[in-house]
C-alpha positions as CSV (number, residue, x, y, z in Angstrom):
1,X,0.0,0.0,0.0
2,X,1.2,3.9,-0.7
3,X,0.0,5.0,2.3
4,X,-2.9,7.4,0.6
5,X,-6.0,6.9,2.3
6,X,-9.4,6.5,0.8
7,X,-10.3,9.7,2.9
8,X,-7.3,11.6,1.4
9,X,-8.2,9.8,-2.2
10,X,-11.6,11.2,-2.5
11,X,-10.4,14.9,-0.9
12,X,-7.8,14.7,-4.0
13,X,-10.2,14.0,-6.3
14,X,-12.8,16.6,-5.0
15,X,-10.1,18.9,-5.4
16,X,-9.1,18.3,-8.4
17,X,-12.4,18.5,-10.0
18,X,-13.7,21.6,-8.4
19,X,-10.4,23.1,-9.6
20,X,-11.6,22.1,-13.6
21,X,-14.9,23.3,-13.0
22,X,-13.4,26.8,-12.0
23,X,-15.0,26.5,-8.6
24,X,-11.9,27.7,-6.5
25,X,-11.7,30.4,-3.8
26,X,-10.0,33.1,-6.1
27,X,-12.5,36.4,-6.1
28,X,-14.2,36.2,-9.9
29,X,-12.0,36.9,-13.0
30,X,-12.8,38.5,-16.4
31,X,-11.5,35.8,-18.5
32,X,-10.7,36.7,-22.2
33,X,-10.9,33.8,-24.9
34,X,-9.0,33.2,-27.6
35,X,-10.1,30.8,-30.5
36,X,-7.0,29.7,-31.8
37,X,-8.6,26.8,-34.3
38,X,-8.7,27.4,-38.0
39,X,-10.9,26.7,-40.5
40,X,-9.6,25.9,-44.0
41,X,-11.4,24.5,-47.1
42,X,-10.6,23.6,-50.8
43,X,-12.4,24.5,-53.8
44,X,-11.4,21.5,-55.0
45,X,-14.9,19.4,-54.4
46,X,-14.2,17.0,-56.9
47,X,-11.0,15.5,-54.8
48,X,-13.0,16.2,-51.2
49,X,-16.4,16.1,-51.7
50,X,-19.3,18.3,-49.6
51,X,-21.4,16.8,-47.4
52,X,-24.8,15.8,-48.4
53,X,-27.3,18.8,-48.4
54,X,-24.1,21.4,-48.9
55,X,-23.2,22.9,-52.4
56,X,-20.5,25.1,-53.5
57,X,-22.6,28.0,-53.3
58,X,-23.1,27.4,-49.6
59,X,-19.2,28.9,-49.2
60,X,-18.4,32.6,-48.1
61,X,-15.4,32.1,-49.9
62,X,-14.8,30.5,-52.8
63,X,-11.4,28.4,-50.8
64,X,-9.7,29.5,-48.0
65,X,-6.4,27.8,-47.8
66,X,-3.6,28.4,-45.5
């Protein structure tokens, strides 16, 4: 045995998921967030075809590559 208790197990584990949920004791926080995903298509459908329902005229750009 390690020596953790199932006491100090579930305390841990309490902790650690009031700490993801952002339910800590710091005073509130303005948090700014920053979407740091892109989004690239092709024009070439042909190659990677649309899903079913979408057509090339449902693009805001005609590609958008990187």
């Amino acid at each position: 045995m390690n020596g953790v208790t199932r006491r100090e197990m579930l305390l841990a584990a309490g902790g650690a998921v009031a700490g993801a949920a952002g339910l800590t004791a710091r005073p509130a926080q303005k948090r700014d967030i920053i979407d740091a995903h892109v989004h690239v298509w092709t024009s070439d459908i042909e190659r990677y075809p649309l899903a079913p329902g979408f057509r090339r005229e449902h693009f805001w750009f005609p590609s958008y590559t990187i």
